[in-house]
C-alpha positions in Angstrom: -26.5 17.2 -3.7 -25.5 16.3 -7.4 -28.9 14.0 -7.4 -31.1 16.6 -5.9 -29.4 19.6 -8.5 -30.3 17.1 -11.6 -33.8 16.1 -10.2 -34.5 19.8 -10.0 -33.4 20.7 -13.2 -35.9 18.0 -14.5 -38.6 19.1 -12.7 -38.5 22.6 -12.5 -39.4 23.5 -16.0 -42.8 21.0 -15.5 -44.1 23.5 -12.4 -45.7 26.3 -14.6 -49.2 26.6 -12.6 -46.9 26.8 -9.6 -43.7 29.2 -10.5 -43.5 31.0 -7.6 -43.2 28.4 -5.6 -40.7 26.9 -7.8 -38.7 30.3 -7.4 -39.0 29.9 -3.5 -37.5 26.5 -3.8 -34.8 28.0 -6.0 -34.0 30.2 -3.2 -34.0 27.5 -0.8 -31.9 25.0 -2.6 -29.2 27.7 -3.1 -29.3 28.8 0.5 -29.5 24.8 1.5 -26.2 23.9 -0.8 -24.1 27.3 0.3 -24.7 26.6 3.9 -24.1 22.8 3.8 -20.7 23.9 1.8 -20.0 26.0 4.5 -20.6 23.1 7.3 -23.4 25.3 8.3 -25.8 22.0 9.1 -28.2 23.3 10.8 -28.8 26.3 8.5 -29.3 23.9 5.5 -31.8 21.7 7.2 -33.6 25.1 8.0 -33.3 25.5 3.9 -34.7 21.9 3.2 -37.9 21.7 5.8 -39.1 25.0 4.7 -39.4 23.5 0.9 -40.8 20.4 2.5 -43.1 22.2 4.6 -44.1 23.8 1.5 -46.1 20.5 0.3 -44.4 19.8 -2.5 -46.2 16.9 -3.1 -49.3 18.8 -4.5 -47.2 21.1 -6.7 -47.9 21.1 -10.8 
């Protein structure tokens, strides 16, 4: 999680065409950390594909 948090933080600032998506995946990494803290797997998984199924691959 420390990896993904510090990759984030280095690309989030470089996603200005796309912001709201960046604040979705805010939303989504937050939900994602506080449910795998809480051994809530499945609920963090939930957190990740929705972010993935976003596309992220085509964000700017």
């Amino acid at each position: 999680m420390g990896d993904i948090k510090e990759l984030w933080a280095e690309i989030r600032p470089k996603l200005k065409k796309d912001s709201d998506k960046a604040e979705f995946i805010d939303g989504k990494l937050r939900e994602a950390f506080a449910a795998f803290d809480a051994k809530e797997t499945q609920k963090g998984q939930d957190a990740i594909l929705a972010i993935y199924n976003l596309d992220v691959k085509k964000l700017r």
